[in-house]
C-alpha positions in Angstrom: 21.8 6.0 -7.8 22.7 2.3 -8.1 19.3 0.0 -6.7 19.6 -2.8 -5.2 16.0 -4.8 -5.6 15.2 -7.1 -2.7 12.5 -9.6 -3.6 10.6 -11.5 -0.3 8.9 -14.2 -2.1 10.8 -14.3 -5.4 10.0 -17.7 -6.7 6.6 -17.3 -5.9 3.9 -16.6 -8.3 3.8 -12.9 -8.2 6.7 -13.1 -9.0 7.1 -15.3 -11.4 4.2 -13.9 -13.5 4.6 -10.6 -12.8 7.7 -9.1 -11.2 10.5 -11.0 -12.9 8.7 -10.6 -16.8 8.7 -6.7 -16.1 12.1 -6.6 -14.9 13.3 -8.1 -18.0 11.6 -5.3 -19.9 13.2 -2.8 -17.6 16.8 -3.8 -17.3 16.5 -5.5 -21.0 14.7 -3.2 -23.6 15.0 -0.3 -21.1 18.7 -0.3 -20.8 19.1 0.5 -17.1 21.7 -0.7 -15.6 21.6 0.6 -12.8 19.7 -2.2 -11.0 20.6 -5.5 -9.7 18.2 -8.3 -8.3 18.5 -9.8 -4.9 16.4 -12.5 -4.4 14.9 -13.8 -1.0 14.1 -17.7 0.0 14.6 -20.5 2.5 15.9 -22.7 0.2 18.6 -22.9 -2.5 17.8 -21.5 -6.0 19.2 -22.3 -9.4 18.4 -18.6 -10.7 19.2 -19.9 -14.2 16.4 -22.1 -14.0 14.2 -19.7 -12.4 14.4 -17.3 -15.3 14.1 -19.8 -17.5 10.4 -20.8 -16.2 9.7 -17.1 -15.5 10.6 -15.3 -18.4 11.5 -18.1 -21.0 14.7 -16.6 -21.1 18.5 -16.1 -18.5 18.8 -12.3 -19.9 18.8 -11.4 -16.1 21.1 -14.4 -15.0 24.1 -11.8 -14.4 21.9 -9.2 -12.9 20.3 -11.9 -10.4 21.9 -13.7 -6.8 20.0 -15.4 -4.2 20.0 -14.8 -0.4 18.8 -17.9 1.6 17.6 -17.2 4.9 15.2 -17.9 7.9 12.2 -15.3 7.5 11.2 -16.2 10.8 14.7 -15.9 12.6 16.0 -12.7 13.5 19.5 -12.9 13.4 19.9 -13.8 9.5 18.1 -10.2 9.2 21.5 -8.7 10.2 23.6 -11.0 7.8 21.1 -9.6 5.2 22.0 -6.1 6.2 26.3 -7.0 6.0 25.4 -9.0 2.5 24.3 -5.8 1.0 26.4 -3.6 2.2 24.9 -0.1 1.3 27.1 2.5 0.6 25.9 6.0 0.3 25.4 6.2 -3.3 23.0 2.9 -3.4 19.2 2.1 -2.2 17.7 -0.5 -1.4 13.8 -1.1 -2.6 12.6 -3.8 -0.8 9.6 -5.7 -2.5 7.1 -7.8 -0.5 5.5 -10.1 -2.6 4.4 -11.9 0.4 1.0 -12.2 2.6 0.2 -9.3 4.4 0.6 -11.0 7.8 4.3 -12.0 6.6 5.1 -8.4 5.6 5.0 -7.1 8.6 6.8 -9.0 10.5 9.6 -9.2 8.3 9.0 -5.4 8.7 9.8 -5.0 12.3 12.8 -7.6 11.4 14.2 -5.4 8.9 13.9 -2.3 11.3 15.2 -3.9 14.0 18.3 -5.6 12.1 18.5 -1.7 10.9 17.6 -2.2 7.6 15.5 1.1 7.5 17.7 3.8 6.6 16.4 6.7 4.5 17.8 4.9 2.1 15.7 1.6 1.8 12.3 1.6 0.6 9.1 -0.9 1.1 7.3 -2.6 -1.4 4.1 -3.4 0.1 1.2 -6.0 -2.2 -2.5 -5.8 -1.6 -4.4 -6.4 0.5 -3.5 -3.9 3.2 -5.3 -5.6 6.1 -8.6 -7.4 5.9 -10.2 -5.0 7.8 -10.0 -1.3 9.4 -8.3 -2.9 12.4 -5.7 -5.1 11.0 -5.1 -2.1 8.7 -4.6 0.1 11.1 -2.1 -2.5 13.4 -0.1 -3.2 10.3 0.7 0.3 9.5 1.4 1.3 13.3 3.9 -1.3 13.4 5.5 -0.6 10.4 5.5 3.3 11.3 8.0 2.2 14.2 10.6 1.4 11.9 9.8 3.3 8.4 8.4 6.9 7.6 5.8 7.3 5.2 8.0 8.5 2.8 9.9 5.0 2.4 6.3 3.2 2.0 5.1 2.2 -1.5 1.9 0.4 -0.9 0.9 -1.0 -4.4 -2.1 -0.9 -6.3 -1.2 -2.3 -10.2 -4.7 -0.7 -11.1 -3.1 2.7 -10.1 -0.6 2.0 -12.8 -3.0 1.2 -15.7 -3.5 3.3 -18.8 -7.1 3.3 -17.4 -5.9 5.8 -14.1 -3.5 7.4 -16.5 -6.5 8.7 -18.9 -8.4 9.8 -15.8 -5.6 11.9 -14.3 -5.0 13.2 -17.8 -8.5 14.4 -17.9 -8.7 15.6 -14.4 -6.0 17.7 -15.0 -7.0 19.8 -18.2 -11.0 18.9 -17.1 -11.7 22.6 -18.6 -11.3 21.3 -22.3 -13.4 18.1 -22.1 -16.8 18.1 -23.5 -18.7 17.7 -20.0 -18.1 19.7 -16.6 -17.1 17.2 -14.4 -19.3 17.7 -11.5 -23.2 16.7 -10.9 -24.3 19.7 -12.7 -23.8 17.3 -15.8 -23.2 13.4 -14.5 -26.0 12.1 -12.9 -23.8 8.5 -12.4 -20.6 6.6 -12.2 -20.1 3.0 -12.6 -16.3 1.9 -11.9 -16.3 -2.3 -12.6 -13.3 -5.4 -13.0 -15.0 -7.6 -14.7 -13.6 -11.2 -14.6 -14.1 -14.1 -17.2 -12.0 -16.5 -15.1 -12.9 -18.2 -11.6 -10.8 -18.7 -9.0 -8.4 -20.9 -10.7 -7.4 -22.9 -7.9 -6.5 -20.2 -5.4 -9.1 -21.5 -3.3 -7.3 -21.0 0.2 -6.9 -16.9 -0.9 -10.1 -16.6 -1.8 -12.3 -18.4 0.9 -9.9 -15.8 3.1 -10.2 -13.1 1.0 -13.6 -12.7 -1.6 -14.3 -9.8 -3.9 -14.7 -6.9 -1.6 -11.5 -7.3 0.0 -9.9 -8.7 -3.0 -10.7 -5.5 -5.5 -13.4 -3.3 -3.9 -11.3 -2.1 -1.1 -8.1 -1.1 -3.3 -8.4 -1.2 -7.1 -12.5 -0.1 -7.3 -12.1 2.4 -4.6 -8.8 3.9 -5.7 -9.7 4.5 -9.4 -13.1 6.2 -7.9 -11.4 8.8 -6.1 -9.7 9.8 -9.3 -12.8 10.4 -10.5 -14.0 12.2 -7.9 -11.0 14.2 -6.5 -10.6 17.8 -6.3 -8.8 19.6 -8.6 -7.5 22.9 -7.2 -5.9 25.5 -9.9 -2.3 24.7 -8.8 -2.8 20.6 -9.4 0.1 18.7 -9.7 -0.6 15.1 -11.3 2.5 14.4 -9.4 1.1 14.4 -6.0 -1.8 12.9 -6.5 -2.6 10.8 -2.9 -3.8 14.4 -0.8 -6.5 14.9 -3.7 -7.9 11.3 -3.7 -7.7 11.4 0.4 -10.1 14.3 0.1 -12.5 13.0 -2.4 -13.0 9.7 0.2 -13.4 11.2 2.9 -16.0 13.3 1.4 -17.9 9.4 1.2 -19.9 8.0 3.5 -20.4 4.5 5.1 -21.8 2.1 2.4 -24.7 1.4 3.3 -25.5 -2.6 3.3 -29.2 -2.3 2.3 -27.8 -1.1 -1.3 -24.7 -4.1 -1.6 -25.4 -6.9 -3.0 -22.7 -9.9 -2.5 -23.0 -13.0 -5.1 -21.5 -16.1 -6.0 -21.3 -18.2 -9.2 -23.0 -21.5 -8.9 -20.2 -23.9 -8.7 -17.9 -22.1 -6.8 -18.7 -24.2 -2.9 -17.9 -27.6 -4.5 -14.7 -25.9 -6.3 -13.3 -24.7 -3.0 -15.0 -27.9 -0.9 -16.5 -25.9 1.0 -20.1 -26.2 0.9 -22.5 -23.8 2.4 -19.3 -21.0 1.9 -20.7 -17.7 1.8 -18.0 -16.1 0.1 -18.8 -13.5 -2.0 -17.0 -13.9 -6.0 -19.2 -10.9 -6.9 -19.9 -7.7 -5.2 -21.4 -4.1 -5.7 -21.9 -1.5 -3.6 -23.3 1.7 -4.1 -21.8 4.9 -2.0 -23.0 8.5 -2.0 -20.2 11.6 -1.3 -21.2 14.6 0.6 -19.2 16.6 -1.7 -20.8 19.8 -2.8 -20.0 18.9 -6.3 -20.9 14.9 -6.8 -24.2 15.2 -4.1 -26.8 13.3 -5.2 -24.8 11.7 -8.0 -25.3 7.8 -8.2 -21.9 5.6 -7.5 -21.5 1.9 -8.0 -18.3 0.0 -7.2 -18.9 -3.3 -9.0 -16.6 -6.8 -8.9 -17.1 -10.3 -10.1 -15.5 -13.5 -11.4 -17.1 -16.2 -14.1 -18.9 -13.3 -15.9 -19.4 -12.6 -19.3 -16.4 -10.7 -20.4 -12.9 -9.9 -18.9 -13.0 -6.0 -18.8 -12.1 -3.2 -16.1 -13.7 0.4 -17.2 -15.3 3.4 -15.7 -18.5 4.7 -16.9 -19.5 8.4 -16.4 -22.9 8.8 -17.3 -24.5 12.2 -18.2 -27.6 14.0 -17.5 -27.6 14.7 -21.2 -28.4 10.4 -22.0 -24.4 10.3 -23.1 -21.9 8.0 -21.7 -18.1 8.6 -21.3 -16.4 4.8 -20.9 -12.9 4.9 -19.9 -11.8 0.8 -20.5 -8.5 -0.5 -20.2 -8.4 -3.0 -22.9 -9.8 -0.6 -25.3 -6.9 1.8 -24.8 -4.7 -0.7 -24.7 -5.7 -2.5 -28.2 -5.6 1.2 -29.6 -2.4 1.8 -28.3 0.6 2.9 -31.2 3.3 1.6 -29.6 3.5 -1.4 -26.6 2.6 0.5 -23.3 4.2 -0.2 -20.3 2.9 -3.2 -18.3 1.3 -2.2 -14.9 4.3 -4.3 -12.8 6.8 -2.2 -14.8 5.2 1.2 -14.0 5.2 0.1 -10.4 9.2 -1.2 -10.2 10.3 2.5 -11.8 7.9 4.6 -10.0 9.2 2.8 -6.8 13.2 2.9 -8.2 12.9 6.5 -9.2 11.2 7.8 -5.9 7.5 8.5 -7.9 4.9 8.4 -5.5 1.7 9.2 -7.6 0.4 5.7 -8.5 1.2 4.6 -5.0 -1.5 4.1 -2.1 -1.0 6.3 1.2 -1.6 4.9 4.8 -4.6 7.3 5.4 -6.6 6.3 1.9 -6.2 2.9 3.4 -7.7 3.3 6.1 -10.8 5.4 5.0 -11.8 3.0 2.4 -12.0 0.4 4.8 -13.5 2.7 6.9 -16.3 3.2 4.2 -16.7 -0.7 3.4 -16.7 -1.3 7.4 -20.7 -1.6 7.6 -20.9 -4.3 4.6 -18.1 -6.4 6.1 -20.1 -6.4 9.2 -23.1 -7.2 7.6 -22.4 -9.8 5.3 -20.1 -11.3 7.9 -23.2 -12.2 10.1 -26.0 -12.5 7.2 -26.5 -15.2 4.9 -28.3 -13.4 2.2 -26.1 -14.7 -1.3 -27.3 -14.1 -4.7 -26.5 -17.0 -6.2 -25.6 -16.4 -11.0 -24.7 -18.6 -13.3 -21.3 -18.2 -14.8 -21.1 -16.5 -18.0 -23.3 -14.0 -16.5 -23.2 -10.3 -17.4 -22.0 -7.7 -15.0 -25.1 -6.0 -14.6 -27.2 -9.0 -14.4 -26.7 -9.7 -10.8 -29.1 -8.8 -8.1 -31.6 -5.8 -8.1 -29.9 -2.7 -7.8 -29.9 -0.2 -10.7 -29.2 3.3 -11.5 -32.0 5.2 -12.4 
């Protein structure tokens, strides 16, 4: 089936970084040519010159057009319908690469211009809502217009050799060296690590902070690989009913055991003094799940530490320690693995839903975070570290 790929937000720096670079590697050094690019704006765009700053190439020049529109004015919705003109044997994949607030209302454009037939698809970028409620509003207005089935809400971490490894463990669990229950780990550490700052995306982050910005969706969704059910008929191919299960099993973090920090530096980097923004955060959960009760769990995120890493540490009653990190496997990689974007854009093409996040998980794990928000929305309490700082450095909590 011919794809037509729909980019809201192509020149910006998603895209630019991200989306356009693993294209490239798709339609170039993967051959297909089956897709073509579509590209969104309000203004004119050389797409020569794009690709150019993008990629450092034009290899997609003759794969690429631009649409110029009014995201904010209905009618040019229904020109974007005529200009692509589906036929039966072509999709279109719709990408996102917007702010959430956007998204949706170019949602309900697109469904009421009738852009929704079974045969488009959504794109949808982190985060999904900043809280349980604008969660839960954004995916009942989008449910008007799309079924669940069109929905690809992304989480790149989902497509990492990191989540790979886990769900190749999961799935043949009886041949690893450890039963995975907490019969024989006594704790779990899942941590993204950051060596950067902000880097000048100070309006995002004042908005945003860690919690929202990788707690909620990258932490929590590589946890409930770790801790999802694996039934004798498991299909690695469906994998969103089994991680569903293992968080509901978790309860409400509790905000006694969170601690929220913040490099010193950061208020006078986003002019903001007195911001109590967190750029580091862990919380520690418990599941009431037969098999993982009583089993310690830390979700842990910061920026200006030590090291740039992302890993999952299952530690065993025994003193051993299994440490699944994604820039290990990467630097021991044969062969040049697949970046995460790329994963995503052929997952999404090819109608593979594994990697991608369903409506439901979103709303638990906010559902779970809900009591830190709350608390650290009205508290002042900040633990203040020095950049350069270790991961486990900050604040008082520890696994014994």
């Amino acid at each position: 089936m011919n794809t037509k790929l729909v980019i809201f937000g192509i020149t910006g720096d998603l895209s630019t970084r991200k989306l356009l670079p693993a294209l490239e590697h798709i339609i170039g050094a993967g051959g297909r040519d089956d897709v073509s690019i579509i590209g969104v704006s309000r203004r004119d765009v050389n797409v020569r010159e794009l690709l150019q700053s993008s990629t450092g190439s034009e290899a997609l020049a003759n794969r690429t057009s631009m649409f110029t529109m009014d995201l904010a004015r209905a009618g040019d919705y229904g020109l974007l319908r005529d200009h692509l003109a589906l036929t039966p044997d072509e999709q279109a994949v719709i990408y996102l690469s917007v702010p959430p607030s956007a998204a949706t209302d170019i949602v309900e454009y697109l469904g009421q211009a009738g852009l929704n037939t079974p045969n488009v698809k959504l794109l949808f970028e982190k985060p999904f809502g900043f809280d349980f409620e604008s969660a839960q509003e954004a995916i009942t207005r989008t449910a008007r217009y799309f079924d669940e089935q069109q929905i690809y809400r992304i989480d790149h971490y989902m497509a990492k050799e990191i989540a790979g490894e886990l769900v190749r463990l999961r799935s043949d669990a009886a041949n690893h060296h450890h039963a995975w229950n907490n019969q024989s780990i006594r704790a779990i550490d899942v941590v993204a690590s950051e060596k950067i700052g902000i880097e000048g995306r100070a309006t995002f982050y004042e908005q945003t902070g860690a919690l929202r910005d990788v707690v909620q969706g990258h932490l929590m969704q590589l946890l409930s690989l770790v801790l999802m059910p694996v039934p004798p008929d498991f299909d690695a191919d469906v994998l969103a009913p089994h991680r569903l299960q293992a968080l509901q099993a978790i309860a409400p973090a509790d905000p006694t055991k969170a601690i929220r920090g913040q490099y010193s530096g950061y208020q006078a980097e986003v002019a903001n003094i007195g911001s109590q923004t967190e750029t580091y955060a862990l919380v520690e959960l418990a599941s009431a799940d037969a098999q993982w009760q009583g089993v310690a769990i830390r979700l842990i995120a910061g920026k200006n530490l030590e090291q740039k890493q992302s890993f999952v540490a299952v530690h065993y009653h025994d003193g051993t320690t299994d440490v699944f990190d994604e820039t290990t496997m990467l630097q021991l990689a044969d062969d040049r693995l697949p970046d995460a974007y790329e994963r995503v854009l052929e997952d999404a093409i090819d109608s593979r839903k594994a990697i991608f996040t369903g409506s439901e998980e979103v709303l638990q794990s906010w559902h779970i975070l809900a009591p830190v928000q709350r608390a650290w929305e009205f508290g002042d309490s900040i633990v203040q570290y020095q950049p350069g700082s270790h991961w486990s450095d900050i604040g008082t909590i520890s696994v014994e």
